[in-house]
C-alpha positions, 0 to 999 in steps of 0.5 A: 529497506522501504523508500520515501516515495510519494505515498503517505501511507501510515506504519499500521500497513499491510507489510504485503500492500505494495502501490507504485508510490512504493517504487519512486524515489522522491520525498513526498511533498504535502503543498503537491496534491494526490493524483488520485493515481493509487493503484494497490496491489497485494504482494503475496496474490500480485493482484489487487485482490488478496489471498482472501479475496478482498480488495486490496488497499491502504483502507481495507488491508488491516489486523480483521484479516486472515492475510495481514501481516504487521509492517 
């Protein structure tokens, strides 16, 4: 089960994108401005490349990739 956390990233993710707003329990609040502090990581590499070997984030990790698998 996915919790709230403080990113807003949309349903058509990766189901292998991971970022620490993933991991915190805390409704996400819209009048609190972004830090900027989005570091992603793929889940299937633990790196923030994926398995094939393109950057890994709520922009670039969509349905043009071998790797991507609907959430």
């Amino acid at each position: 089960m996915e919790r709230a956390g403080l990113s807003n990233i949309d349903d058509d993710r990766c189901d292998f994108l991971r970022w620490k707003g993933l991991y915190i329990e805390a409704e996400w609040d819209p009048s609190i401005p972004h830090s900027s502090d989005r570091n992603f990581w793929c889940h299937k590499t633990q790196q923030c490349i994926g398995p094939d070997g393109k950057i890994a984030d709520d922009y670039e990790c969509n349905e043009t990739r071998s790797c991507y698998k609907p959430f």
